[in-house]
N, CA, C and O of each residue as an XYZ file, in Angstrom:
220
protein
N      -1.174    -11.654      9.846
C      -1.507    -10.288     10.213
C      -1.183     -9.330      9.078
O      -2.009     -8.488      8.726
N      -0.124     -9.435      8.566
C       0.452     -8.217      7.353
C      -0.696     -9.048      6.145
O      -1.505     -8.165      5.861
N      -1.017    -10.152      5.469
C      -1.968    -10.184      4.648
C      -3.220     -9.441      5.144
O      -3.805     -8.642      4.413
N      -3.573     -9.680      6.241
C      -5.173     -9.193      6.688
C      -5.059     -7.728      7.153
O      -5.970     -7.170      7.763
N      -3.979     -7.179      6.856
C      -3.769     -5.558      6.912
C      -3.819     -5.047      5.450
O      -4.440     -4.104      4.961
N      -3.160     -5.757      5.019
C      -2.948     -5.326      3.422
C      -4.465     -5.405      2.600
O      -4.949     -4.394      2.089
N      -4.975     -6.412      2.559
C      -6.482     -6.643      2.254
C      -7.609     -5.603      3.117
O      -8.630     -5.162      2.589
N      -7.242     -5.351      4.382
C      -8.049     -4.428      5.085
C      -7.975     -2.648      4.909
O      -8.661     -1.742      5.384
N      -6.862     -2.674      4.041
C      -6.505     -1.389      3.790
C      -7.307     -1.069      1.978
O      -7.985     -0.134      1.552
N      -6.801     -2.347      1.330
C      -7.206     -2.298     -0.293
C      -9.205     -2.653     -0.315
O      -9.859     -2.474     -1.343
N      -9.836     -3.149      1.000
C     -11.122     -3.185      0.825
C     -11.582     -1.540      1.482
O     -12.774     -1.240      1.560
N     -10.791     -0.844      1.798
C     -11.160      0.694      2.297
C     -10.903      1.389      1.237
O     -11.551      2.434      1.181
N     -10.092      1.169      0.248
C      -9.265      2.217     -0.908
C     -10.688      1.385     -1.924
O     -11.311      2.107     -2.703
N     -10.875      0.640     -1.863
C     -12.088      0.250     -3.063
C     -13.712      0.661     -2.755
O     -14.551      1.035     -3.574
N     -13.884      0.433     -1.078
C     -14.725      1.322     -1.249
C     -14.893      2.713     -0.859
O     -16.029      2.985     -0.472
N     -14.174      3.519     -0.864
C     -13.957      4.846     -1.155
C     -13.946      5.474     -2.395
O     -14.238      6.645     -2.636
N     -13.396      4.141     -3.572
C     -13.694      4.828     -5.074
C     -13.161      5.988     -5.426
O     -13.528      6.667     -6.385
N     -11.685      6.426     -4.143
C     -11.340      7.537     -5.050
C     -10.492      7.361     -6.472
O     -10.276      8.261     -7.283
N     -10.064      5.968     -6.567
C      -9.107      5.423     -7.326
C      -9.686      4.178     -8.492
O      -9.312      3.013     -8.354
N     -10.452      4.510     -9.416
C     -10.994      3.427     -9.653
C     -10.929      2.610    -10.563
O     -11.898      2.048    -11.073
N      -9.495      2.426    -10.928
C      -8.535      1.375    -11.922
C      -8.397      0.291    -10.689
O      -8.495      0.508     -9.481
N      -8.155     -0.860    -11.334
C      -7.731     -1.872    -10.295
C      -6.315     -1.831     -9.645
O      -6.072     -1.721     -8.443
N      -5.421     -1.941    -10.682
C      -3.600     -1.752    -10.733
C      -3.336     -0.511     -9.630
O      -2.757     -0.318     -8.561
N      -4.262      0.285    -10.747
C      -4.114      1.837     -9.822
C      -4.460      1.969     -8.045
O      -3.840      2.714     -7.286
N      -5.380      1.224     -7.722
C      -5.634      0.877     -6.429
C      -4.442      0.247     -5.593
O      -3.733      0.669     -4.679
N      -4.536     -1.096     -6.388
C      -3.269     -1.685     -5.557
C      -1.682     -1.153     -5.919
O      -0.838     -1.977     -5.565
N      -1.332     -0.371     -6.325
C      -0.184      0.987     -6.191
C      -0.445      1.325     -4.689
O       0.306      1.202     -3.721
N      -1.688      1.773     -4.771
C      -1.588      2.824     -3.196
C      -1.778      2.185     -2.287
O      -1.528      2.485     -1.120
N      -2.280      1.149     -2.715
C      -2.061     -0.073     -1.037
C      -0.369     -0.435     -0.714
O       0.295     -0.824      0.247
N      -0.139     -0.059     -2.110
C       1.505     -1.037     -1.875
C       2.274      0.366     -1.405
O       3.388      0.300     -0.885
N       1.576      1.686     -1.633
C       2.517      2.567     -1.099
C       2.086      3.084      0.545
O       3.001      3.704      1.086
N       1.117      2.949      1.197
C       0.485      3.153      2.272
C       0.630      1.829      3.077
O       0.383      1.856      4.282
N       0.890      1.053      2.674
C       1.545     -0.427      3.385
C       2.986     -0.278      3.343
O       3.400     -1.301      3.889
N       3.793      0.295      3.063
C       5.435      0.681      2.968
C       5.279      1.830      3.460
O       6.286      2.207      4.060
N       4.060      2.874      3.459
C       4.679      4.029      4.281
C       4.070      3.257      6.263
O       4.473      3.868      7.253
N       3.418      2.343      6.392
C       2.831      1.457      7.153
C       4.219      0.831      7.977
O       4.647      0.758      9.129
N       4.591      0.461      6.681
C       5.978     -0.740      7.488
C       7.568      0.308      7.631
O       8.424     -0.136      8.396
N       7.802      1.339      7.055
C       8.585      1.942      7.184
C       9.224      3.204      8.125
O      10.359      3.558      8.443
N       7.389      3.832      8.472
C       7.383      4.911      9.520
C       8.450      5.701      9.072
O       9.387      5.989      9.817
N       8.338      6.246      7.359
C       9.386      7.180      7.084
C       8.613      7.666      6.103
O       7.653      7.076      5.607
N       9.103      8.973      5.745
C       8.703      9.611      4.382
C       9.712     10.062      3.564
O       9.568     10.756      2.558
N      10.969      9.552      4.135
C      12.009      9.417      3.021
C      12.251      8.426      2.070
O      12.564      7.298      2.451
N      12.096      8.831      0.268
C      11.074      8.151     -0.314
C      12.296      6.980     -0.754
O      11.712      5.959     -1.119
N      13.007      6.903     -0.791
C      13.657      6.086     -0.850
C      13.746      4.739     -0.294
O      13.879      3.622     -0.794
N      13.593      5.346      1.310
C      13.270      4.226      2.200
C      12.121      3.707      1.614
O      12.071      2.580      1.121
N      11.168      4.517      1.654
C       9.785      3.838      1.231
C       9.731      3.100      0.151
O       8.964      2.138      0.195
N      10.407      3.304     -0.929
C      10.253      2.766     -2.297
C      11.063      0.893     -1.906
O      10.835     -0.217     -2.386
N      11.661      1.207     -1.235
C      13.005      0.182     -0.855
C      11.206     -0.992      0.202
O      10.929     -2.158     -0.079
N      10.408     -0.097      1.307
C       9.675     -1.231      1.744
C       8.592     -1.761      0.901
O       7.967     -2.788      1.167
N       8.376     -0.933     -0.239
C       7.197     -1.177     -1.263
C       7.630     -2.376     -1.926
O       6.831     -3.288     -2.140
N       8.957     -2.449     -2.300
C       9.172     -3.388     -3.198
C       9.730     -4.646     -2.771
O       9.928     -5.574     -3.555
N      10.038     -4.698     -1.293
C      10.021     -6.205     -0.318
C       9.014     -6.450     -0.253
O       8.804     -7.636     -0.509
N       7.419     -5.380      0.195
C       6.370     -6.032      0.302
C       5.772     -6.691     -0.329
O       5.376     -7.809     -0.001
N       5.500     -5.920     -1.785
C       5.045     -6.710     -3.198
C       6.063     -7.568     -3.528
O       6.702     -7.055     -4.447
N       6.589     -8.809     -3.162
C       7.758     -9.606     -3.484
C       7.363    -10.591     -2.880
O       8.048    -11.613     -2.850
């Protein structure tokens, strides 16, 4: 389920094209999937689920 969220989120951010580096894309999947898994906007927290997720 968390792969086929993560992929379902980065095939919406690609075709939307607001972002259109590759790296640069998957940044904002990895930060909208941690603001996803964290239900916080304290960035700390967030930075802390970004970097379990990408791991």
């Amino acid at each position: 389920m968390e792969k086929d969220l993560r992929t379902k989120i980065y095939k919406l951010a690609r075709s939307l094209q607001v972002i259109k580096h590759k790296k640069s894309q998957e940044s904002l999947v990895s930060l909208v999937f941690g603001l996803i898994a964290s239900r916080s906007v304290v960035f700390s927290e967030l930075a802390d689920k970004m970097d379990r997720t990408t791991h």
